[in-house]
Kinemage of the C-alpha trace (Angstrom):
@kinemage 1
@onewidth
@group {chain A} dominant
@subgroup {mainchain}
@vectorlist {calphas} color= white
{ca unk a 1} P 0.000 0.000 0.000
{ca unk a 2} L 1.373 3.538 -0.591
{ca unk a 3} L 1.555 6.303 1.587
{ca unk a 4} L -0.701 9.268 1.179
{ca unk a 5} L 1.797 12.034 -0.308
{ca unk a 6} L -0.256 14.457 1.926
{ca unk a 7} L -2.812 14.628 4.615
{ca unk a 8} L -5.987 16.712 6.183
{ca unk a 9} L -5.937 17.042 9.751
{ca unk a 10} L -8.867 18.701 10.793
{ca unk a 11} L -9.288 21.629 14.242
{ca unk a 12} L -10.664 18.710 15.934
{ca unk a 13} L -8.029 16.427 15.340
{ca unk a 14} L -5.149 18.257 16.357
{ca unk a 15} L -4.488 18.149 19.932
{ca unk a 16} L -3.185 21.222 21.825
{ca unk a 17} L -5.157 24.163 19.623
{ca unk a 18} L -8.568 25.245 20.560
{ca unk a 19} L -9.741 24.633 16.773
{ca unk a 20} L -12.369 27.202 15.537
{ca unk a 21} L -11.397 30.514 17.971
{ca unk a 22} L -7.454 30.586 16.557
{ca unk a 23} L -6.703 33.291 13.750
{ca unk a 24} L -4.109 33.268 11.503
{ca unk a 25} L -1.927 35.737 11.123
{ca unk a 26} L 1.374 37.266 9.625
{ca unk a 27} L 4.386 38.045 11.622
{ca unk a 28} L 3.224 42.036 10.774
{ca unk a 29} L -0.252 41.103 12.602
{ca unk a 30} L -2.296 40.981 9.632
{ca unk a 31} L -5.311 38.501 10.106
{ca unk a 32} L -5.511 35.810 7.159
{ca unk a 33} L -8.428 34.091 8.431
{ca unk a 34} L -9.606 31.117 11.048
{ca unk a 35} L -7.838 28.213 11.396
{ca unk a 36} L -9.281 25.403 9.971
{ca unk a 37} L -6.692 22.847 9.478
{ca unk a 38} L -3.160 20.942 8.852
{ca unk a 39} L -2.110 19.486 5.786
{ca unk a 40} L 1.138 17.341 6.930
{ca unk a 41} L 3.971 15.772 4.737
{ca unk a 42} L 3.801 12.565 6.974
{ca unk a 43} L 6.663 10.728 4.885
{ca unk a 44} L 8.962 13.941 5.854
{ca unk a 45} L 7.363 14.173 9.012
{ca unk a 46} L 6.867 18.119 7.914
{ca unk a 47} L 3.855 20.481 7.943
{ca unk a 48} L 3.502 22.339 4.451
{ca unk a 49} L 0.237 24.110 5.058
{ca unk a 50} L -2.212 25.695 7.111
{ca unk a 51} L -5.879 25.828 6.074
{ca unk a 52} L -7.892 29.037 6.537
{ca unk a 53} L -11.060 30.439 6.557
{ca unk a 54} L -11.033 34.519 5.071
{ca unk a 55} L -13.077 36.155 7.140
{ca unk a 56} L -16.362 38.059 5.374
{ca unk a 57} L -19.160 37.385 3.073
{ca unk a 58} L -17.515 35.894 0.217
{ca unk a 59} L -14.458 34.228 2.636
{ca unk a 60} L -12.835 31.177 1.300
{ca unk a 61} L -11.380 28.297 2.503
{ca unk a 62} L -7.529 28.370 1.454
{ca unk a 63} L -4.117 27.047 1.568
{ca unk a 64} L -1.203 29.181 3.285
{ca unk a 65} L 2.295 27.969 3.122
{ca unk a 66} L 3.267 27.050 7.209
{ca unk a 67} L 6.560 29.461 6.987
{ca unk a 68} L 7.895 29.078 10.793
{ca unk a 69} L 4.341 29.110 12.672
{ca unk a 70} L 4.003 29.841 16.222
{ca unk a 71} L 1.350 29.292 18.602
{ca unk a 72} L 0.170 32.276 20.519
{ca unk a 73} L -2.079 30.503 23.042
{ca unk a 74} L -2.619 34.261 24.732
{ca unk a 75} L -3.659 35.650 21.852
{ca unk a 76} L -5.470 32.463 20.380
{ca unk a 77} L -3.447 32.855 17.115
{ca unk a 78} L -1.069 31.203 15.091
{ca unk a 79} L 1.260 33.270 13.470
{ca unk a 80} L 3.568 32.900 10.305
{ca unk a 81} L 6.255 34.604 8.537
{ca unk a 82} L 5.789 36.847 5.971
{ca unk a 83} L 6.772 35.757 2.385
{ca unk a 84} L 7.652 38.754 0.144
{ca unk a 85} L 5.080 39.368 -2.616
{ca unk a 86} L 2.624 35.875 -1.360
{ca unk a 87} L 0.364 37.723 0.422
């Protein structure tokens, strides 16, 4: 059998984040959206992504390179660096 090349882990399934009431942000404090998810490299044992939600009417659910993210349990956030000219 092979090994997924990626997977989904949903808020609920990973342990340690209060799922739906964590932002994302940028390093400059720019909110990206709600957290909504993990996609994980699990043959590299690496996370690539974080899913978000954009906040407002026509909000959608995306993909945002993980860039060295932090967990700001105080501020409920999890917070990435910046990437010239991606967002």
């Amino acid at each position: 059998m092979e090994t997924p090349r990626l997977q989904y882990f949903e808020t609920a399934q990973v342990a340690g984040i209060p799922g739906k009431s964590i932002t994302v942000r940028v390093a400059n404090g720019r909110v990206l959206g709600r957290f909504r998810g993990l996609i994980i490299d699990p043959f590299n044992q690496h996370l690539r992504y974080v899913v978000i939600r954009a906040s407002g009417w026509f909000g959608k659910t995306t993909l945002v390179p993980a860039y060295s993210p932090r967990i700001d349990l105080a501020g409920r956030a999890i917070e990435i660096d910046d990437r010239p000219g991606f967002y």
